[in-house]
MMTF fields as JSON, N, C-alpha, C and O atoms, coordinates in Angstrom:
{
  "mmtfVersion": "1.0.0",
  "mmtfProducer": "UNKNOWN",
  "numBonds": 455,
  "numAtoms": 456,
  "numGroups": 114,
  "numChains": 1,
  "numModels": 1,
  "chainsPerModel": [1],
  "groupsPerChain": [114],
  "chainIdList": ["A"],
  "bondAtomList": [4, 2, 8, 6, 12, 10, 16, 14, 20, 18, 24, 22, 28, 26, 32, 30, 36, 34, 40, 38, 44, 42, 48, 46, 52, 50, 56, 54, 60, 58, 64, 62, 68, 66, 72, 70, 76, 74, 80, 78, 84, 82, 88, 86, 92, 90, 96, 94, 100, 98, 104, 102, 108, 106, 112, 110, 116, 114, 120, 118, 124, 122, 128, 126, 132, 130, 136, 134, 140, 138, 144, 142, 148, 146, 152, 150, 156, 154, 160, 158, 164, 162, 168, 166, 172, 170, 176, 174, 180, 178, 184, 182, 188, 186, 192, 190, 196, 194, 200, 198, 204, 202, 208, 206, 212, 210, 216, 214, 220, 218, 224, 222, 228, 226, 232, 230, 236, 234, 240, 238, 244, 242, 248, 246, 252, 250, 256, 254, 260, 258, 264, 262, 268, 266, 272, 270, 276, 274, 280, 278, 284, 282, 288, 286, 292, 290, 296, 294, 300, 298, 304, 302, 308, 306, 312, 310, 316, 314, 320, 318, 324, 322, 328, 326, 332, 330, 336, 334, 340, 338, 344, 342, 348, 346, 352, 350, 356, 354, 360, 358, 364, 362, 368, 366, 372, 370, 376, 374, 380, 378, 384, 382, 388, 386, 392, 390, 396, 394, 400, 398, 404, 402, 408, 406, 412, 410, 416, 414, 420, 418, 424, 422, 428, 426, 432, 430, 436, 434, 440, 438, 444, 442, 448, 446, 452, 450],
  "bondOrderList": [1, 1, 1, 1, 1, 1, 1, 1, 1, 1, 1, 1, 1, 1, 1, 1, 1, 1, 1, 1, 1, 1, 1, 1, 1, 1, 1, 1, 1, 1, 1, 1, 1, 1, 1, 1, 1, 1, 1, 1, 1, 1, 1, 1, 1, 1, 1, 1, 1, 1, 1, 1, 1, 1, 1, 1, 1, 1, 1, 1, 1, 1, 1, 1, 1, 1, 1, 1, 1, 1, 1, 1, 1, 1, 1, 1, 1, 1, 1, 1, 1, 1, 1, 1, 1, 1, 1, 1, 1, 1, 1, 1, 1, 1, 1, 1, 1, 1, 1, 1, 1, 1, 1, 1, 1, 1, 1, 1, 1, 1, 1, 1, 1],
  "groupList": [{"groupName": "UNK", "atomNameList": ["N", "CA", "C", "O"], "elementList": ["N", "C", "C", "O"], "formalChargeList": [0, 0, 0, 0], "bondAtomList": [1, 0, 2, 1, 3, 2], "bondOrderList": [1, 1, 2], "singleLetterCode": "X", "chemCompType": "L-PEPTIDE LINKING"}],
  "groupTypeList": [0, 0, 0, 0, 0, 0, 0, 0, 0, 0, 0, 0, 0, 0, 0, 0, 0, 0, 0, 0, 0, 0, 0, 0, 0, 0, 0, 0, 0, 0, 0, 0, 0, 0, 0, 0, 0, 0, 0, 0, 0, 0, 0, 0, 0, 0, 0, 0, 0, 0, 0, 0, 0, 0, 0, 0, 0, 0, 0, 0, 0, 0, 0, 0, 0, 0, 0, 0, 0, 0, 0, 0, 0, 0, 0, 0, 0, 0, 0, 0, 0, 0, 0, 0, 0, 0, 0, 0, 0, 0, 0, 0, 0, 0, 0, 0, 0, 0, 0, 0, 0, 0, 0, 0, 0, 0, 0, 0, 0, 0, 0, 0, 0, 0],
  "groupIdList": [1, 2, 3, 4, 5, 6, 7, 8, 9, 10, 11, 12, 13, 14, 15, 16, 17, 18, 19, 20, 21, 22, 23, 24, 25, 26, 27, 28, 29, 30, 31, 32, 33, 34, 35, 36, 37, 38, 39, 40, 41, 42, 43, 44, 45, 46, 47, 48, 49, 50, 51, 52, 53, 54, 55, 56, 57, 58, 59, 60, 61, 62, 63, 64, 65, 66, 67, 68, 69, 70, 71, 72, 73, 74, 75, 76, 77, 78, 79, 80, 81, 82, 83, 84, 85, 86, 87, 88, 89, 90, 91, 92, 93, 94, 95, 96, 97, 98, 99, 100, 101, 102, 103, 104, 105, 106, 107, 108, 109, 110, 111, 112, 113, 114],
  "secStructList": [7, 7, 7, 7, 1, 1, 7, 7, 7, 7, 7, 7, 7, 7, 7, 7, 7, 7, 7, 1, 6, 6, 2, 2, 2, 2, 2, 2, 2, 2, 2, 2, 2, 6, 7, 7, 7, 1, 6, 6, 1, 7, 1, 7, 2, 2, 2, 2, 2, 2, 2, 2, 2, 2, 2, 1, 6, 6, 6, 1, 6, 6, 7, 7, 3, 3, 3, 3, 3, 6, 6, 1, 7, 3, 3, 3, 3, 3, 3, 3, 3, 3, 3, 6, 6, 3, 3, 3, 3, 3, 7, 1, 1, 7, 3, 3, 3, 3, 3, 1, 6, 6, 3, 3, 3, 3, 3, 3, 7, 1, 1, 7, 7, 7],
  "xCoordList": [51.781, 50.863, 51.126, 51.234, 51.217, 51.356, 50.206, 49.189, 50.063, 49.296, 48.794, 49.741, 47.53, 47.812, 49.0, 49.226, 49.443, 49.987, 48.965, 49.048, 47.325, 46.883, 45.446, 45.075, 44.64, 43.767, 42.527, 42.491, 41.144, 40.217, 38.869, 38.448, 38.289, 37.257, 36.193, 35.94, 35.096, 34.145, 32.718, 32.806, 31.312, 30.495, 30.715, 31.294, 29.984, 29.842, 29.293, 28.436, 29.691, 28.843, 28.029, 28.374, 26.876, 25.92, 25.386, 24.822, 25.56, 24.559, 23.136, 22.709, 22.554, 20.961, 20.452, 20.43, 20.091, 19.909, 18.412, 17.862, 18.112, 17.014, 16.516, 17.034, 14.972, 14.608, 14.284, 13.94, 14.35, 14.132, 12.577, 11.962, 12.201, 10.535, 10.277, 10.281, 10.059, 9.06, 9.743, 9.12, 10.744, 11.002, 9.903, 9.038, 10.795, 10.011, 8.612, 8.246, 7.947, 6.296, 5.873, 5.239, 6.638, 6.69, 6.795, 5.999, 7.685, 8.238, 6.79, 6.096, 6.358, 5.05, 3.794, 2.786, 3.688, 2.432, 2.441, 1.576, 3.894, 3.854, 3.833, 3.028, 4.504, 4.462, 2.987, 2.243, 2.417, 1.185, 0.161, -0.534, 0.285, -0.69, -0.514, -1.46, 1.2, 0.831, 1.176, 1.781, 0.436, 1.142, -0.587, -1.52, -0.259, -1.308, -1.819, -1.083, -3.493, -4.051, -3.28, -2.49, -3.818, -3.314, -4.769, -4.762, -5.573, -6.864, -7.116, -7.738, -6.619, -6.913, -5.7, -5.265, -5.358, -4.316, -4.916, -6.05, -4.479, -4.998, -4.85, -3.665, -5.599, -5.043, -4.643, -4.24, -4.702, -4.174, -3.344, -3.547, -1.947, -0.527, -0.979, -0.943, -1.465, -1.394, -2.486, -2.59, -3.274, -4.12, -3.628, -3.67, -3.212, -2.113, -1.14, -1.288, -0.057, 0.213, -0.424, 0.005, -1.128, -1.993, -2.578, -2.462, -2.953, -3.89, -2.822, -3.118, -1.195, -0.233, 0.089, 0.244, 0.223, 0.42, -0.562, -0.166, -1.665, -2.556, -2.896, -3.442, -2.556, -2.676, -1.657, -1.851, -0.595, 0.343, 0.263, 0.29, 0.172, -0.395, -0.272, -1.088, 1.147, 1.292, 0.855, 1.026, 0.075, -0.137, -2.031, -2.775, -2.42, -4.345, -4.303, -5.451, -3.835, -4.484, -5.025, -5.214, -5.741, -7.105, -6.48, -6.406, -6.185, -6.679, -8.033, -8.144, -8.923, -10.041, -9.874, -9.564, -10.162, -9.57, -11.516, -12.418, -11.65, -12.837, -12.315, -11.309, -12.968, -12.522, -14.187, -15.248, -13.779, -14.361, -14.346, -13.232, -15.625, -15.898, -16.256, -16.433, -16.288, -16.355, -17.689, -17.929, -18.693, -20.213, -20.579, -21.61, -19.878, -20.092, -20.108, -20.049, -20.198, -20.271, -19.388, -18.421, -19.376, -18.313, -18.649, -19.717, -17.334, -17.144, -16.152, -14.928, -16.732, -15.598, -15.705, -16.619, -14.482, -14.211, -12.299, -11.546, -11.775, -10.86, -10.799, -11.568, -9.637, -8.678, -8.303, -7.617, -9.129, -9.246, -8.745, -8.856, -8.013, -7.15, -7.799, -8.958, -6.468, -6.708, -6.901, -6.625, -7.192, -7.035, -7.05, -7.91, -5.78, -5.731, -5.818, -5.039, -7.293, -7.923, -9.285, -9.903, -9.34, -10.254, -10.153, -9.474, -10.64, -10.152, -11.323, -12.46, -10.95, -12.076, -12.098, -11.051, -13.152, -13.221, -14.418, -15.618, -13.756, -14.484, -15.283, -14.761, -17.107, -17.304, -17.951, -17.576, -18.946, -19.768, -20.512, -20.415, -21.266, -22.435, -21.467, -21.258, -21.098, -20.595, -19.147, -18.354, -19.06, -17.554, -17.932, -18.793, -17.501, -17.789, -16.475, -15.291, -16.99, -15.601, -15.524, -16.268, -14.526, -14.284, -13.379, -12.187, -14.088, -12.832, -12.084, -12.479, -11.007, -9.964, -9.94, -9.45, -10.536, -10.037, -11.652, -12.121, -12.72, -13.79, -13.234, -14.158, -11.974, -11.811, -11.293, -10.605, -11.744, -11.259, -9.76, -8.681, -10.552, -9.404, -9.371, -10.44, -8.709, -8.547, -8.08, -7.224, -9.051, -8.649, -8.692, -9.667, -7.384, -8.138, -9.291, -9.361, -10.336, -11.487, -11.125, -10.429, -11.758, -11.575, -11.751, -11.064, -12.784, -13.37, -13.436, -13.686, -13.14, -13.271, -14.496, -15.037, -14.708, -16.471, -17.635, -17.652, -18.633, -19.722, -20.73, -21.681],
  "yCoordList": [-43.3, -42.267, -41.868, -42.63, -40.437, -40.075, -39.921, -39.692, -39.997, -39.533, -38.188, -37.401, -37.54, -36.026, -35.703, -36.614, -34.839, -34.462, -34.401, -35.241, -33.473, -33.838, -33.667, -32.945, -34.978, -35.604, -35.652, -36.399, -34.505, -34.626, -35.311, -34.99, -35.958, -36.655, -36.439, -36.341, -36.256, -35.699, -36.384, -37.156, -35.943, -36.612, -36.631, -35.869, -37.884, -37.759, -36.906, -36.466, -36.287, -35.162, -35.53, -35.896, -35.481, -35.666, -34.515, -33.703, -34.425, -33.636, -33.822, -34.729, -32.839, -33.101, -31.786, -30.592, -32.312, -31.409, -30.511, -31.135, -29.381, -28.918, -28.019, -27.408, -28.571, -27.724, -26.67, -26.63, -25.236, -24.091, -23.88, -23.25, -24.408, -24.327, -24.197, -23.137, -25.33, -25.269, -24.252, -24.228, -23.505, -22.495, -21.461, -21.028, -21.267, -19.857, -20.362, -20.159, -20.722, -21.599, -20.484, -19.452, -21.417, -21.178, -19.754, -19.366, -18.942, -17.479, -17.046, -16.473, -17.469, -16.142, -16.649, -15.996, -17.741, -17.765, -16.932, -16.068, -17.158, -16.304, -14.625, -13.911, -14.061, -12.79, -12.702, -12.294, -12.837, -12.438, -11.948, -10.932, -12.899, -12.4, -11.12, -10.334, -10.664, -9.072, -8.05, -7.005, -8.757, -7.004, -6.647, -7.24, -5.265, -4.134, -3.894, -3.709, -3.9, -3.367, -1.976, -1.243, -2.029, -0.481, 0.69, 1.921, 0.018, 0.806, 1.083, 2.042, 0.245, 0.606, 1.704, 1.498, 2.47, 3.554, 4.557, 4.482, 5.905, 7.407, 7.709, 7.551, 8.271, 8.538, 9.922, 10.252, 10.939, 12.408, 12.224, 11.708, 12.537, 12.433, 13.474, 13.045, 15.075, 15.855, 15.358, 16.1, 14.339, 14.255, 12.886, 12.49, 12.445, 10.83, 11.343, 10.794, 12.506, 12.649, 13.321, 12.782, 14.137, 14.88, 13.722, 13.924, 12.993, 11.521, 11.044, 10.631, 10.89, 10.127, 11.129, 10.602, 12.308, 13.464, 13.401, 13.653, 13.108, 13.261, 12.304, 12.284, 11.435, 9.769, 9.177, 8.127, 9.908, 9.552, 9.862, 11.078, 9.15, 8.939, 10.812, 11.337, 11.278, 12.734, 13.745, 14.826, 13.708, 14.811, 14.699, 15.68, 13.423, 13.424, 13.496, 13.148, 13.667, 14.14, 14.764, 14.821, 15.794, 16.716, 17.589, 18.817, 16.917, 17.734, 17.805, 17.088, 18.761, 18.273, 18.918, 20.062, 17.88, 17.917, 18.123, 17.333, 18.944, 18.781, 18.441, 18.955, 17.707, 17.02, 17.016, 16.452, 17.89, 18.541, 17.434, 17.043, 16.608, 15.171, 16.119, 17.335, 15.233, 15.692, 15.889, 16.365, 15.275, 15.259, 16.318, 15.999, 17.54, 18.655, 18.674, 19.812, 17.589, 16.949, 17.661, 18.072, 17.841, 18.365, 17.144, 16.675, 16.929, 15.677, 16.365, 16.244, 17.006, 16.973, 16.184, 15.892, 16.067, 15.179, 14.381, 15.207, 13.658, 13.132, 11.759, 10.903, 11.93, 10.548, 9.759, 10.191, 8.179, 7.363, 6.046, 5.041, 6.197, 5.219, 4.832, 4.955, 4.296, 4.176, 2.813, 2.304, 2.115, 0.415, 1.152, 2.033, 1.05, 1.208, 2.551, 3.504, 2.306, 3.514, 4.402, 5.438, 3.173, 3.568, 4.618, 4.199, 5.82, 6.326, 6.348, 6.641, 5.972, 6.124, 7.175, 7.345, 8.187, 9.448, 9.631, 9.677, 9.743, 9.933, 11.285, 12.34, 11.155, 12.841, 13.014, 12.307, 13.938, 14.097, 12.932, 12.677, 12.307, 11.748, 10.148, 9.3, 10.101, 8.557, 8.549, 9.478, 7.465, 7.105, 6.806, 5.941, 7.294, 7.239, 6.447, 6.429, 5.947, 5.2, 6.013, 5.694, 6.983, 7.967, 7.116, 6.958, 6.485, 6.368, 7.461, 8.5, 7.358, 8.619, 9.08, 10.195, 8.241, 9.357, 9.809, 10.215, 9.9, 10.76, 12.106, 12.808, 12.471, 13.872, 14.573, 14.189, 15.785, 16.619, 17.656, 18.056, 17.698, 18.456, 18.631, 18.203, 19.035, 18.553, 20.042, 20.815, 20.168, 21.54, 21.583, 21.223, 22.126, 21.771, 22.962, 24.151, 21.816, 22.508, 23.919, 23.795, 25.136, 26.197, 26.098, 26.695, 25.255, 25.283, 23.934, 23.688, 22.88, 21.697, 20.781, 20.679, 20.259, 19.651, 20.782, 21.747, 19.983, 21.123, 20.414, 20.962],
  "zCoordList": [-8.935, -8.571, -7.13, -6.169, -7.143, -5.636, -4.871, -5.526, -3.42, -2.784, -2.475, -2.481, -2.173, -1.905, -0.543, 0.255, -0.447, 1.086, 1.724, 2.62, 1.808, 2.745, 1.944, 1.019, 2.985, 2.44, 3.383, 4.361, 2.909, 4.276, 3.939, 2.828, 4.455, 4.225, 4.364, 5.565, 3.558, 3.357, 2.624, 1.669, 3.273, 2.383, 0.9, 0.126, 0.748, -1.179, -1.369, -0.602, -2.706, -3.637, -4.51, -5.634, -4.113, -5.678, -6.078, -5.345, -7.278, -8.298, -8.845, -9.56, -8.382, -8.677, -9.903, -9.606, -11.216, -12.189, -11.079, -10.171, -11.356, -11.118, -12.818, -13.752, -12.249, -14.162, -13.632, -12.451, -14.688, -14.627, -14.529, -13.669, -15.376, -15.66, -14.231, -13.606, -13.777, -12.345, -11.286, -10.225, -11.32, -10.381, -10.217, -9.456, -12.063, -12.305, -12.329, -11.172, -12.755, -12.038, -10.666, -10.445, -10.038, -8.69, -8.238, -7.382, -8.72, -8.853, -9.061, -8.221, -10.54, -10.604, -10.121, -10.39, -9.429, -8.332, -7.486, -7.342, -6.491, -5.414, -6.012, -5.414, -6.938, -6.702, -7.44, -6.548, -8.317, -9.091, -7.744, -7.718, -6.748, -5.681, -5.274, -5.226, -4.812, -4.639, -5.415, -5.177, -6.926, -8.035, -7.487, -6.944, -8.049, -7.526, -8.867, -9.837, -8.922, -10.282, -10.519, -9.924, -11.463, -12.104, -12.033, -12.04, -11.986, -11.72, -9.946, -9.49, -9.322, -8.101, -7.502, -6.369, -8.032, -7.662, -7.631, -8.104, -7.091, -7.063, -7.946, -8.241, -8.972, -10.101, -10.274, -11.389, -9.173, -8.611, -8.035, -6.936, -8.44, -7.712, -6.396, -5.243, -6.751, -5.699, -4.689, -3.712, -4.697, -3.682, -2.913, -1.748, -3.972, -3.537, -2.256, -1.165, -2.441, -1.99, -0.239, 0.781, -0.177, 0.657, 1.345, 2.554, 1.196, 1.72, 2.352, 3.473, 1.957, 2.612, 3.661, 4.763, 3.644, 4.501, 5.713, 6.851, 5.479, 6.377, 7.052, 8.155, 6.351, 7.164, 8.146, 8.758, 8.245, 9.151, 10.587, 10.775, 11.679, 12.689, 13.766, 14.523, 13.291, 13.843, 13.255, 13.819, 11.789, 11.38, 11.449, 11.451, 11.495, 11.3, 13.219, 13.496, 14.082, 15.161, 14.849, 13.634, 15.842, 15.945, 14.155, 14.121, 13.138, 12.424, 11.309, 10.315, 11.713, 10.865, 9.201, 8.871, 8.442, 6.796, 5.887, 6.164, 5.191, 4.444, 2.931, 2.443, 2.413, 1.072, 0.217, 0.487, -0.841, -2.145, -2.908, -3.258, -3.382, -3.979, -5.316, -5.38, -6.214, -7.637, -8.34, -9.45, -7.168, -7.745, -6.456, -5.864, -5.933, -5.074, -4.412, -3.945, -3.472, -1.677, -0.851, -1.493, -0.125, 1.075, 2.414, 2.805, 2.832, 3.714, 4.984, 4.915, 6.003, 6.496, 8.095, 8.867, 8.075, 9.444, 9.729, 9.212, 10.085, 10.214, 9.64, 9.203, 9.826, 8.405, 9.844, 10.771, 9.697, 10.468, 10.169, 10.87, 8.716, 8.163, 6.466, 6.069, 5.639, 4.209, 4.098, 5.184, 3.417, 2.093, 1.612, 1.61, 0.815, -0.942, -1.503, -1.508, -2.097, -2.72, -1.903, -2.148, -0.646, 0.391, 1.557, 2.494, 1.715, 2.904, 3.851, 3.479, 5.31, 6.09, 6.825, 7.449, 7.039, 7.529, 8.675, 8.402, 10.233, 11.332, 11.312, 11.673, 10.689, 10.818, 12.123, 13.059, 12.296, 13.415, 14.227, 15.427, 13.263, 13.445, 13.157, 14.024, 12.008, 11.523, 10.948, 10.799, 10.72, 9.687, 8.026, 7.867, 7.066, 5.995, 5.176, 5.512, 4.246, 3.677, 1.901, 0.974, 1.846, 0.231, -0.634, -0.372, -1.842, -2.833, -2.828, -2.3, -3.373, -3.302, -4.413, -4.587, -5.614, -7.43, -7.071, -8.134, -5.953, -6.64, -5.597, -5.187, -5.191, -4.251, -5.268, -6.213, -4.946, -6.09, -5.6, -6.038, -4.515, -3.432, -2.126, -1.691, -1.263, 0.174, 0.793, 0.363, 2.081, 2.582, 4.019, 4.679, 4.593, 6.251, 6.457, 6.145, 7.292, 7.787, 8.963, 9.971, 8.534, 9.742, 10.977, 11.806, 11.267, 12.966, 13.531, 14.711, 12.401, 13.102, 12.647, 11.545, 13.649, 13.0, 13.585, 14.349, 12.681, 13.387, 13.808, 14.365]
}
């Protein structure tokens, strides 16, 4: 039997079986925490979108937005930040917090607040 020509020395190798089960275990603990209901979404793409438009830190400066609620309300004032399905809106007097599927539609206000 020959020797190798060249020969480098190295830790032992062990093999350690790992079971599949407990990964994936593991896998859908961690993600299950951040799937997103399906009910807590906008359920108006065009207002979904408009809410992301307006919420971005250069476009809600001084702009004042009135938003048409579905039970007739008129809300107007500024977009002071979202959670979720939550939008919070700086008016005159207070801050109000609008689910977003009760807007029906979104218009910038003419004069501002009043």
């Amino acid at each position: 039997m020959e020797e190798p020509l060249l020969f480098i020395q190295t830790p032992p190798f062990y093999y350690v079986e790992v079971d599949e089960d407990t990964e994936e275990a593991s896998l859908e603990e961690s993600t299950s925490v951040y799937e997103l209901s399906r009910r807590e979404r906008i359920k108006n793409p065009v207002i979904a979108r408009q809410l992301h438009y307006f919420s971005q830190p250069v476009n809600r400066k001084n702009r004042c937005l009135t938003f048409h609620l579905t039970n007739g309300e008129k809300i107007t004032g500024f977009i002071e930040g979202m959670d979720g399905i939550l939008i919070k809106v700086r008016t005159l007097n207070e801050t109000k917090t609008i689910n977003a599927n009760e807007i029906e539609s979104i218009s910038i206000a003419p004069k501002g607040l009043k």
